[in-house]
C-alpha positions as a Markdown table, in Angstrom:
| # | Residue | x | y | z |
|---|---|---|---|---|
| 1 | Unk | 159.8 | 93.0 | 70.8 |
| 2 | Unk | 157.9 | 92.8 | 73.9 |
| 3 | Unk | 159.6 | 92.8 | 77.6 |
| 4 | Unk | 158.0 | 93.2 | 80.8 |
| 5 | Unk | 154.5 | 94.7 | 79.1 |
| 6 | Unk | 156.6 | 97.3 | 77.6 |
| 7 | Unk | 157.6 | 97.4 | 73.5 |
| 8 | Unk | 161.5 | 97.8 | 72.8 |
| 9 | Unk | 163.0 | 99.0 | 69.5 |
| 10 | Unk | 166.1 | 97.4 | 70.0 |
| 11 | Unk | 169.1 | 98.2 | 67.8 |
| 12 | Unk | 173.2 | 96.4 | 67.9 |
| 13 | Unk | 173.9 | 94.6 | 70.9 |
| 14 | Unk | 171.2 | 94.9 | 72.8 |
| 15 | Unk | 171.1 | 98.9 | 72.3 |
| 16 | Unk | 167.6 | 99.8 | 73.3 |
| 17 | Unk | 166.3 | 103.3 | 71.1 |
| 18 | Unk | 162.6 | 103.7 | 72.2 |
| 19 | Unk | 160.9 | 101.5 | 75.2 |
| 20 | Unk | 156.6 | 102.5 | 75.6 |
| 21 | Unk | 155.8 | 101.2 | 78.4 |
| 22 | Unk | 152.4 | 103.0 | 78.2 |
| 23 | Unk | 148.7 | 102.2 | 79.0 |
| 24 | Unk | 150.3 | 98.4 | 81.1 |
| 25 | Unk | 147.5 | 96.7 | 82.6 |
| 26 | Unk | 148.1 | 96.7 | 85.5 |
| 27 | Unk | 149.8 | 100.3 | 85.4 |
| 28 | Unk | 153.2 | 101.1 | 86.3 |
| 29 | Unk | 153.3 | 102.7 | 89.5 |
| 30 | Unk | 156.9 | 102.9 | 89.7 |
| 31 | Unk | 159.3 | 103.8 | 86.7 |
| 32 | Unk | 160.2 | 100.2 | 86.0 |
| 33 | Unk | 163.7 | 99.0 | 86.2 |
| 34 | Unk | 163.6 | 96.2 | 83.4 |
| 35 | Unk | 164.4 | 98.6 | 80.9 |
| 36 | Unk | 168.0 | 98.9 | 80.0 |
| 37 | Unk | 169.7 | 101.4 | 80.5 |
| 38 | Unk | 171.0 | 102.2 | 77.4 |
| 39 | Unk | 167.3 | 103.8 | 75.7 |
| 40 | Unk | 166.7 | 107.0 | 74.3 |
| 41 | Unk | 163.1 | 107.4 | 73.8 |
| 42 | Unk | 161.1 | 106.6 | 77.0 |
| 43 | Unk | 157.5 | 106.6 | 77.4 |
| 44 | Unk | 155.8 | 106.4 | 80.4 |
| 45 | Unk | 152.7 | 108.8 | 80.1 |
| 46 | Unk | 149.3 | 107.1 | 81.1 |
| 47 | Unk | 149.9 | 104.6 | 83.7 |
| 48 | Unk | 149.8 | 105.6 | 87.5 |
| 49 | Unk | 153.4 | 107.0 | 88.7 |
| 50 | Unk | 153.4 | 108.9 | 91.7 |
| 51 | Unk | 156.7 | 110.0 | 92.0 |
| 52 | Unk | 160.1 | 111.0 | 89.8 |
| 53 | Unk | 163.3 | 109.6 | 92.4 |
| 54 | Unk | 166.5 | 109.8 | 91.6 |
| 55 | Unk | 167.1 | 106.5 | 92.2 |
| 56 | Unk | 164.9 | 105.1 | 89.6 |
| 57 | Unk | 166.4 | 108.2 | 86.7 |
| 58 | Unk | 170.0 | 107.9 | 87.1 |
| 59 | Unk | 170.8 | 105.0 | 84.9 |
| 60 | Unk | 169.2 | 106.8 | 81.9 |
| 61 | Unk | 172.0 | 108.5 | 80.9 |
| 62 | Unk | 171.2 | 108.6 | 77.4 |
| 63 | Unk | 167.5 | 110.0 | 77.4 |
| 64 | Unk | 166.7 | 112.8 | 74.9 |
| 65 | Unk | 163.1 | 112.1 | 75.1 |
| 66 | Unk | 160.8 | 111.3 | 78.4 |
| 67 | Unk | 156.8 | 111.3 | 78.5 |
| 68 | Unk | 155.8 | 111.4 | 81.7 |
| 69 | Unk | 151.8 | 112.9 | 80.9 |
| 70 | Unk | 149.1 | 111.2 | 82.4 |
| 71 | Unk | 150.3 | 109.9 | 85.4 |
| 72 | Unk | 149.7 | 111.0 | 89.2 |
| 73 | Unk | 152.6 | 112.7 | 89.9 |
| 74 | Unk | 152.7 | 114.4 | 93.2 |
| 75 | Unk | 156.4 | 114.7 | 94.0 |
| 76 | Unk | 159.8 | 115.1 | 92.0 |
| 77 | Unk | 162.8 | 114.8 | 94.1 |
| 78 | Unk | 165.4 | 117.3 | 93.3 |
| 79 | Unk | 167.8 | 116.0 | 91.3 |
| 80 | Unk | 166.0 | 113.3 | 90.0 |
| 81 | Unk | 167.0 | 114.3 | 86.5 |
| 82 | Unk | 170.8 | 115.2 | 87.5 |
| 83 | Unk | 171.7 | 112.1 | 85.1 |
| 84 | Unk | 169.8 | 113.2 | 82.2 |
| 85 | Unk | 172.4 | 115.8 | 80.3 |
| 86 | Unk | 170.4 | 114.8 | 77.0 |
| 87 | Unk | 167.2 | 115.0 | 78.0 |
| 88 | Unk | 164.8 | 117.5 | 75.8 |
């Protein structure tokens, strides 16, 4: 399933395992906010993000996976990944 340029694996209700949201046309510049909240696997490497907030992390609450390579990441606020107890 597709949503927003990104591909969802979508399990019961809605429950979202693995969003790629990877090589959008136009690129993300900004961790996009369509996804639900609820996914596991994330993947963001190869579109144009500049910076990791807090305020566009703390809703993942469920990450264990994040790909973030090939971006343009100059800044990381601290804390950005305060939400992210799973993440690996």
């Amino acid at each position: 399933m597709v949503k927003g340029d990104c591909w969802l694996i979508e399990g019961d209700k809605g429950y979202v395992w693995l969003a790629i949201c990877s090589q959008n046309q136009p690129p993300y510049e900004t961790i996009p906010q369509h996804i639900n909240s609820t996914v596991h696997d994330l993947r963001l490497n190869e579109n144009k993000l500049k910076a990791v907030l807090f305020t566009s992390m703390y809703r993942f609450t469920n990450l264990t996976d994040l790909n973030l390579t090939k971006n343009e990441i100059s800044y990381i606020e601290d804390g950005a990944f305060a939400g992210q107890a799973n993440l690996q």
